[in-house]
N, C-alpha and C positions, 0 to 999 in steps of 0.2 A: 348239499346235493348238487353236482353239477348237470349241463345239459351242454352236450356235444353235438357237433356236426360228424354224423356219421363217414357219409359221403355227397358226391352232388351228380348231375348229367348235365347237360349242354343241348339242346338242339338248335342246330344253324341249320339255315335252308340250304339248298343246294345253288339256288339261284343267286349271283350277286349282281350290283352296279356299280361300276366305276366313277371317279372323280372325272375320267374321259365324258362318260355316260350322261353324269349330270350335267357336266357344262354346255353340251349343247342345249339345256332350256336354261340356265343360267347365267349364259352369254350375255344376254338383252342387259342382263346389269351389269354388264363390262368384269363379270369374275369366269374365269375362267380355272381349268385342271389344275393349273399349277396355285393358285387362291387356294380353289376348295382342298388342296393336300395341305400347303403349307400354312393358310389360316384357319379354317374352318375344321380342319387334322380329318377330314372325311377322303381317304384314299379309294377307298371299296369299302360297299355296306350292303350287307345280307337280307335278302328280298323273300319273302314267302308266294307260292303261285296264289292266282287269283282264288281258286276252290280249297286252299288252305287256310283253316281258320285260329283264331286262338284256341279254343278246346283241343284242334286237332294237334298245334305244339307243344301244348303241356301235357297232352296224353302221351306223346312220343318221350316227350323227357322224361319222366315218370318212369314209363317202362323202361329207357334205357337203364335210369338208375335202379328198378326191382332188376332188372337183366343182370346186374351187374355185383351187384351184392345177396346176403341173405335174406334180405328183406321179403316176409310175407305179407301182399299188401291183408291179410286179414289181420295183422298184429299192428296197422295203424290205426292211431288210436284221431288223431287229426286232421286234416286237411286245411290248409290253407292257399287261397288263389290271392297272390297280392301284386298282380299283375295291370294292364293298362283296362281301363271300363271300355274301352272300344272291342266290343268282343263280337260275337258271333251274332246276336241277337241287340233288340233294344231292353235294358231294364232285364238282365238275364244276367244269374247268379254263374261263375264257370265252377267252383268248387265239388257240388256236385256230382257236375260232369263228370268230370275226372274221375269221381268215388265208384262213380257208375262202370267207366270206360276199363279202372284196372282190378278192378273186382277187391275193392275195399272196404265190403261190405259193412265194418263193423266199426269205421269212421264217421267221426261228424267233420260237419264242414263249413265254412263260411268264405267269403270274400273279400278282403280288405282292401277298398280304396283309397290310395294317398299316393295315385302317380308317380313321381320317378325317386321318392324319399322310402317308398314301401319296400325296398328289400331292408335294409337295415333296421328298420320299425318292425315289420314284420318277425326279424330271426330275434329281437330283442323280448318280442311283445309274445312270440311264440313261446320261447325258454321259459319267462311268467307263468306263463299258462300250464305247462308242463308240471311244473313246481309249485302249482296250487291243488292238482288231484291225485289223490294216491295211487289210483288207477288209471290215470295217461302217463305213455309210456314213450309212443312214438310219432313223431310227425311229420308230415311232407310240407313243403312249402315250398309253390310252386307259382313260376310267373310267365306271363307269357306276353307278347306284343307283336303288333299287325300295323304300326301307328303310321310307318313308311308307305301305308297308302292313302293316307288322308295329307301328304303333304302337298302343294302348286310352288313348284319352283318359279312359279311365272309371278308369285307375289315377294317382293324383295323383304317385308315387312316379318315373313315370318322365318328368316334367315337360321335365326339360331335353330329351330327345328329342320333341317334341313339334313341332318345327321339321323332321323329316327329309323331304326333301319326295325328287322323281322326277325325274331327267335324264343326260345321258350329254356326256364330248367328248372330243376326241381334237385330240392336238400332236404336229406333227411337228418333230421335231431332226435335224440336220442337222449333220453333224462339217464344219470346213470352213469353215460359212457365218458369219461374220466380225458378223454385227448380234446381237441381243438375245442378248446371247451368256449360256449359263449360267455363274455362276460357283461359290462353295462353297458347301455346307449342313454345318446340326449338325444335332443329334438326342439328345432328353434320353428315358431312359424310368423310369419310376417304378411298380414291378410291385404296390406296396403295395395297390395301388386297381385292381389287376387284380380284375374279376367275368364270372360266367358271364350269358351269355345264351341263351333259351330260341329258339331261332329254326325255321323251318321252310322247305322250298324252295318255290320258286315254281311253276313252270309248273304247271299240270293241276292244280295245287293251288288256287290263290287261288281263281281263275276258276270256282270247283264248288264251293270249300268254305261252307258260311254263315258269317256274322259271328260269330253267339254259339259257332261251333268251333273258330275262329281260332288259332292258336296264338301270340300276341304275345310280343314282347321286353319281359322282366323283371329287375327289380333283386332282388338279395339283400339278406337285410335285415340282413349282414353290412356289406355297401356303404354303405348309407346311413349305420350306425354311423360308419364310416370318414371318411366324408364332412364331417361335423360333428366330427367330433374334430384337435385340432393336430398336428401332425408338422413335423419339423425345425424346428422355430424359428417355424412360421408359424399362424398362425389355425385357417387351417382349407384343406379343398381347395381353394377361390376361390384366396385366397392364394396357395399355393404352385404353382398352376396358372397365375394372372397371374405370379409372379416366371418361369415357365419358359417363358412364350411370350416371355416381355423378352429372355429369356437364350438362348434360338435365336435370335430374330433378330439381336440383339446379337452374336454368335459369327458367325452365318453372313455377316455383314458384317465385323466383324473380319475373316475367314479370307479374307475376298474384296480383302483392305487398304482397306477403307474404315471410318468411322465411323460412328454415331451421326445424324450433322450432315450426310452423306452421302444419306440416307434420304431419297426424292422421294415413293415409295407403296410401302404394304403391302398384298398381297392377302392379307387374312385370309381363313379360314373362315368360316361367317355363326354371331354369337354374339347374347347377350343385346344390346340397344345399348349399357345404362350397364360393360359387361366390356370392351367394346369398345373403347370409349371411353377407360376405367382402361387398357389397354396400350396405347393409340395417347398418351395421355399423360403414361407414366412412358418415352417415348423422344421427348418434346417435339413430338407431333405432332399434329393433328385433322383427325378426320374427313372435313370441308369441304375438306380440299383434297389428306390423302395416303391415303386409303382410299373405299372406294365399301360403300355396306349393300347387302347381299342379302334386305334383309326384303319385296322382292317377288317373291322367288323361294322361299324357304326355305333348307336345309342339305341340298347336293347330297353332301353328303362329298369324297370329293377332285376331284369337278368343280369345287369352290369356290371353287380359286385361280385357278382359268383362267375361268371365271365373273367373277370382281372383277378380272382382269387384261383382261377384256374392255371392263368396265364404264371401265375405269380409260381405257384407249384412247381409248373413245367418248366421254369425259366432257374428255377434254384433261388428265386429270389426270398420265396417262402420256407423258411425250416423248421426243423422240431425247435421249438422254443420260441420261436417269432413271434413277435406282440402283431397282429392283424388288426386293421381296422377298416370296416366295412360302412360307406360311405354314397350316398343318395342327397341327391334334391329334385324338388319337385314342383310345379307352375299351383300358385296358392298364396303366397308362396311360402315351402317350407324346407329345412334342411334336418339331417338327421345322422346320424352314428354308430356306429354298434363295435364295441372290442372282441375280440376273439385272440386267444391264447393259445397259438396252435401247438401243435403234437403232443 
């Protein structure tokens, strides 16, 4: 029995910021518009207003995608939020929500935290699910993130987050439906380079509090040690983070029986360009024709893959027949993969 991606929705804010925008607080560390395009690949990245929260972007995705198909939300039969934990609330389930918001009555629901690795975990770990009751049928899975407000461009140390921008979507699977079918995922995690973050909730919060009160997400100055230093065999983090996104998708394509040579398009997460680049090329591939950049959106976290799977559609790069694979990592640290066999 397979489990298909029905269809998917997108929601982008209206509001963006430019690499212009940023540089003027990222000046102070001598980078400037033309850096953050060309290295950091963050062109423009989509901003949600202060009184828009996570619940409020996956409810909008949600709907657009019932809008848009047949879907009655009373024939879902799951819910899944595997989106960022900085949500609306402290210690607040968004699942739920959602079930609440599009009148889903007749779904259950949960939340799966695993940061920026959770889309591909999720559509793999979903499909399972699907294929263990005789009576689940259909399910949503939906993400959403707010994370572009917890960043301080005035701290140099948390650069690579500097890309996290605001959006929400939501896919529905489908046990049964015989096209875009999922097929297996891996999943590597590597606890070495586990660090805390300082985080804070949203609602009522942002929207009151001033800038200079903020309470941003912070690195430890343990991590950074970490980060620069070798382990197992390899340079440094870069390294041994590029061999583990090679090594999920490699595996999750193995486990799917295909190879290598198989590989049509990767929907990455949105990274550096030249990182990007370095994995799309140590599995013989480029950009131009098996991947799509996000550096006009920024790093929605696990909207990412479904974001570049979009891209990927629009662009023709995705076809009937395309071996897809859908592609996350995440601060823990962990990597992860999911194959899909579209059309």
């Amino acid at each position: 029995m397979s489990v298909g991606i029905v269809d998917w929705a997108i929601y982008i804010p209206d509001n963006f910021v430019t690499a212009e925008d940023i540089a003027k607080e990222t000046i102070i560390h001598g980078i400037d518009a033309k850096v953050l395009k060309e290295k950091f690949g963050i062109i423009r990245k989509c901003i949600s207003a202060p009184d828009e929260h996570v619940s409020d972007m996956c409810v909008k995705a949600a709907k657009m995608l019932i809008d848009k198909t047949s879907l009655d939300p009373l024939d879902i039969d799951i819910i899944v939020y595997n989106g960022s934990q900085f949500t609306d609330y402290y210690v607040w389930p968004v699942a739920p929500e959602i079930q609440h918001r599009i009148g889903a009555e007749n779904a259950w629901c949960y939340d799966l935290h695993a940061l920026c690795f959770a889309g591909p975990l999720a559509l793999y770990q979903v499909k399972t699910l699907l294929l263990s009751d005789d009576e689940w049928e259909n399910a949503l899975v939906v993400s959403g993130t707010k994370e572009s407000y917890l960043i301080d461009y005035r701290d140099r140390d948390t650069s690579f987050m500097w890309d996290f921008a605001d959006g929400a979507s939501a896919v529905w699977l489908k046990k049964g439906y015989r096209k875009n079918r999922v097929l297996s995922g891996f999943f590597v995690t590597d606890g070495y380079y586990n660090h805390v973050y300082n985080n804070s909730g949203s609602k009522g919060i942002l929207s009151e509090l001033p800038k200079e009160k903020m309470r941003y997400i912070g690195v430890a100055s343990s991590h950074r040690e970490k980060m620069s230093k070798p382990r197992k065999g390899y340079r440094d983090f870069r390294d041994l983070s590029k061999a583990n996104f090679v090594r999920v998708i490699r595996e999750s394509v193995r486990k799917s029986g295909y190879t290598d040579e198989d590989i049509d398009y990767v929907a990455l997460l949105h990274l550096i360009p030249s990182f990007r680049r370095q994995i799309l090329s140590e599995l013989g591939l480029n950009e131009m024709q098996h991947s799509s950049s996000l550096d006009e959106y920024g790093h929605l976290q696990s909207t990412d893959w479904v974001l570049s799977l979009d891209l990927g559609v629009k662009q023709g790069k995705v076809k009937n027949g395309s071996l897809v694979v859908a592609v996350g990592a995440g601060t823990g640290f962990s990597w992860g993969a999911t194959a899909i066999k579209w059309g």
